[in-house]
N, C-alpha and C positions, 0 to 999 in steps of 0.2 A: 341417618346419612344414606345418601342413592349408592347403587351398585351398581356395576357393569350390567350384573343379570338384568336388571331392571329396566336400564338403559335398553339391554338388547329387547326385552318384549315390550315396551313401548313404541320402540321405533321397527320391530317385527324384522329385525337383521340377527344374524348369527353372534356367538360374542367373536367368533375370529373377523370378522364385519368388524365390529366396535374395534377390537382391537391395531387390526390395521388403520383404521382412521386417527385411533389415535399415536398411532407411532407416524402416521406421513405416506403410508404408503400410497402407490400411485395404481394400484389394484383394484381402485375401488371408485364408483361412479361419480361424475359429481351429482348426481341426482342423491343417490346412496347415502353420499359424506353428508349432505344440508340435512338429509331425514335423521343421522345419527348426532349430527349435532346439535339439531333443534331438543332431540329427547335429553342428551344431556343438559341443556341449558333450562329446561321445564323443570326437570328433575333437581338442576344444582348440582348437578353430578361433578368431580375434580377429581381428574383421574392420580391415581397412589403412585408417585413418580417409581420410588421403590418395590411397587406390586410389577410395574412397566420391565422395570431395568430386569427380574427377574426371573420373569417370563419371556424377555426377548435376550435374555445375556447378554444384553448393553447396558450402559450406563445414560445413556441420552444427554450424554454431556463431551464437549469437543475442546480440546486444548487450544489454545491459542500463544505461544509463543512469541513479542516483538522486541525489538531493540529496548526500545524506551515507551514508557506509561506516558507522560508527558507530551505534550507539544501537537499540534495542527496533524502533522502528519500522521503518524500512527493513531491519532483519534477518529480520521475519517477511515483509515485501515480497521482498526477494531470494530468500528459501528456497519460498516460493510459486514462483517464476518458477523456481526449479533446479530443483526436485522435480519438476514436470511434465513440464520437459524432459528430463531427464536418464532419466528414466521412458521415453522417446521416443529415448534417444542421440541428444539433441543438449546441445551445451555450451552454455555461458553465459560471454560477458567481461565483465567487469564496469566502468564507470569510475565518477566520481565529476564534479557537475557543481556544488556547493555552493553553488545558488541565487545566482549569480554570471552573469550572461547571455553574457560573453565566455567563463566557462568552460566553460557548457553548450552552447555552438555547437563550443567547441574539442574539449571532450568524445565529441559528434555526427562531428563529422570523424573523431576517431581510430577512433571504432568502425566506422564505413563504409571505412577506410580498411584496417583487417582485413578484409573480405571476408563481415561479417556477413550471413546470409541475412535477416533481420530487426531492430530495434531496438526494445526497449521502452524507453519512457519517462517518468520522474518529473522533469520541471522543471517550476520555477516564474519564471526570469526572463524567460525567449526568449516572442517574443510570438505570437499563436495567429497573423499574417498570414505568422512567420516556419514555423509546422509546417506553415499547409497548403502552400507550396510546399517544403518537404521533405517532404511526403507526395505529390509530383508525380514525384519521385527515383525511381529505380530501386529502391534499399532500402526496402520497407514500414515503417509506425511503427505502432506501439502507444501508446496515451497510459494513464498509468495514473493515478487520481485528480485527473484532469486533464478536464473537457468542452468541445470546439470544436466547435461547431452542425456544421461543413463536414467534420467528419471523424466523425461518430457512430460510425461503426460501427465507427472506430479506438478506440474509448475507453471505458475504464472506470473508473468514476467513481463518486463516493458522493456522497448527497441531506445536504451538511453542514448547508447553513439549517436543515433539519428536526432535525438532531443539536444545532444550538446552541440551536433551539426545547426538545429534548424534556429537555436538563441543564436550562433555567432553571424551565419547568413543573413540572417532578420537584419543585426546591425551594419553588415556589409551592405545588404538593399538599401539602406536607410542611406547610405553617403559614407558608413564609418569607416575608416583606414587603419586606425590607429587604438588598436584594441586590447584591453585588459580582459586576464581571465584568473577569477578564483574558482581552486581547484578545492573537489571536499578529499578527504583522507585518502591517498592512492593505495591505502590499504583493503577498500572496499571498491567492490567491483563495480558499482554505479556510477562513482565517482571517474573509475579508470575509465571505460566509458564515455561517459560524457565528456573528459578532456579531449578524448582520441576525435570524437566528432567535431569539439572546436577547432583541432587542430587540419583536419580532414576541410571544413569550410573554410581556412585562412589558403592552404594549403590548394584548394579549385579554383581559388581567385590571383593565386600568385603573389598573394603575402608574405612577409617574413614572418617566420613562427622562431619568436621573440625569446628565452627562457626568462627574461628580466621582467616579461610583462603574463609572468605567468603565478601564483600565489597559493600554495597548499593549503590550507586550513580547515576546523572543525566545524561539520556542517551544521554551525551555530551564527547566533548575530554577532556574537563576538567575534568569531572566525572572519565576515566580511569587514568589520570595523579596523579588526588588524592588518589587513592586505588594502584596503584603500589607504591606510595609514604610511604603508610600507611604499605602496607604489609614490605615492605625494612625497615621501622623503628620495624618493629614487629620483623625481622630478620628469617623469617621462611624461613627453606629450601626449597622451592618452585623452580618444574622444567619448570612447564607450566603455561599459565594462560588464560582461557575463559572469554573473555567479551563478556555481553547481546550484543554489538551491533559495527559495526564498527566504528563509530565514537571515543567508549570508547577505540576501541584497535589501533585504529592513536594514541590517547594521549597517551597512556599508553606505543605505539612502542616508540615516542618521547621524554616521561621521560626518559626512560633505556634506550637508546642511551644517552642523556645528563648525563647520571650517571654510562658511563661505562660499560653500559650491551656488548654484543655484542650477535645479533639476529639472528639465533635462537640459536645459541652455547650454549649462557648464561640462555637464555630464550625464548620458546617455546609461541606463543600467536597465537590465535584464533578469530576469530572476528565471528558477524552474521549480515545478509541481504545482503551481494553482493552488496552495494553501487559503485557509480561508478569509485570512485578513492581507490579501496581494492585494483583495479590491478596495481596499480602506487604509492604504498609504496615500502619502503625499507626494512626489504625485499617483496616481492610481500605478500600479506596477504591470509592466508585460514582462506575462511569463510563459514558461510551456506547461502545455497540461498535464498532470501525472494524474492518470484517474485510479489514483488507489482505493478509492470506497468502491466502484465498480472491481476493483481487483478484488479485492476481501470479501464482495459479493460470489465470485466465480469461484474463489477457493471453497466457499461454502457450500456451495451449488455443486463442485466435486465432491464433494463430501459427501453430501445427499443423495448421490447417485451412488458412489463407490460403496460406501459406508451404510447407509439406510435404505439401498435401493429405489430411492424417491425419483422418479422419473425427470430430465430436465433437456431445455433447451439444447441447443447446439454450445455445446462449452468453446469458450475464444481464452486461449492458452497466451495468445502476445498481443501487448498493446500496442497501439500506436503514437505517441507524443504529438500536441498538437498545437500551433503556437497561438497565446490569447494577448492580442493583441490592444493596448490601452496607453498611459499616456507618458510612462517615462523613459521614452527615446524618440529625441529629437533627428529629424530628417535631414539630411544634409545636404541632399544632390539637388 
């Protein structure tokens, strides 16, 4: 089996050459880096992850923290955070914190308790007095979609008021007057958010801001299936309807087709995040963009930097929502 040694007099570099190539660092030429990797690839060389971790007093492995494993969204969130790291040979553990405050504390332990060199983070229960003294820890945090005044420069985050401003404007331009809004849980902040910005675009145009034509729910399909259900029993005239999130506006597309609607003729719907299967509804769905895979890119990319000192780009801390525009809302004016 090849060794560093070997590696280093083949390819005529130091072994602290070899060594910082293979941790990522950004110390090193790219002329330098192709010469050391070419000799490890002759050689068959695989570097001893455990010879790695302890000689650098890292573990080369990065916590990852989300709500939920499941569903569109945190899978393009997760594969952001892998792809960049992994890109960098470093790994990713993954837990699950299910917006549950006891779980995402318990969650946070397990992963510092692996030996994580960093942890990103997607909660929504644990409260911001409780991250900034875990960002006091010896483990760095990342917050992702997440803003705490006291940790900026830990956090990346998207402008949602503006995204639940520019779904309900969208329908206003469009001719709509008469507007539905499913809300996701006012317990989580993206959610609060995004209403304030619906209510912000009804509110410039001299709307009435409705509470009857307004519907809480879990940012699930069930969630929208139950609020279009609810608004059709209220019988409000209603021409459009913004839901917080695309999942709500799958279920909410799939009630009104099972009840007669016909889309967008009947009714006008909106969705947000740009999940992956928006483009493959019937009719095709307009949503806003949430570019979380780009997010879980930058959190990583802090990490690299903060964390393994890997040289990077200009790190972009806030997104901007951006609306994609397709076929199910109908024009009115």
């Amino acid at each position: 089996m090849a060794t560093i040694y070997q590696v280093s007099e083949l390819a005529k570099v130091s072994l602290a050459t070899v060594s910082r190539v293979m941790n990522g660092s950004s110390r090193v030429s790219d002329k330098t880096r192709e010469k050391v990797q070419a000799a490890m690839k002759e050689l068959g060389y695989r570097p001893n992850i455990i010879a790695q971790s302890l000689a650098s007093n890292r573990s080369l492995c990065v916590g990852m923290l989300v709500s939920e494993i499941h569903g569109p969204f945190f899978g393009q969130m997760m594969s952001g955070v892998e792809s960049e790291l992994r890109a960098a040979g470093k790994h990713v553990i993954i837990a699950a914190g299910h917006s549950d405050e006891a779980k995402e504390k318990e969650g946070i332990e397990f992963l510092i308790s692996r030996h994580c060199d960093a942890i990103i983070l997607h909660v929504e229960a644990v409260s911001d007095e409780y991250l900034i003294e875990l960002s006091q820890g010896e483990v760095p945090i990342i917050l992702v979609s997440r803003y705490v005044e006291q940790l900026a420069e830990q956090c990346i985050s998207l402008d949602n008021e503006y995204g639940g401003y520019l779904a309900t404007k969208t329908m206003i331009e469009h001719g709509h007057r008469e507007i539905a809004y499913v809300a996701g849980p006012q317990t989580k902040a993206d959610a609060v958010a995004r209403l304030k910005g619906h209510k912000r675009a009804l509110a410039e145009h001299q709307l009435t801001i409705s509470e009857d034509l307004i519907f809480e729910a879990e940012f699930k399909e069930h969630g929208g299936m139950l609020a279009l259900e609810h608004f059709l029993k209220l019988n409000n005239n209603f021409t459009a309807l913004v839901c917080a999130n695309d999942e709500m506006a799958s279920g909410a597309m799939s009630y009104a087709r099972s009840h007669g609607l016909h889309l967008p003729d009947d009714l006008s719907i909106i969705g947000f995040d740009n999940v992956v299967f928006a483009s493959h509804l019937y009719p095709k769905l307009s949503t806003i963009e949430n570019p979380v895979h780009q997010m879980g890119q930058m959190a990583a990319r802090i990490v690299l930097q903060q964390v393994y000192h890997v040289q990077q780009e200009e790190i972009q801390h806030q997104f901007e929502p951006m609306l994609i525009n397709r076929d199910s809302i109908a024009d009115l004016t």
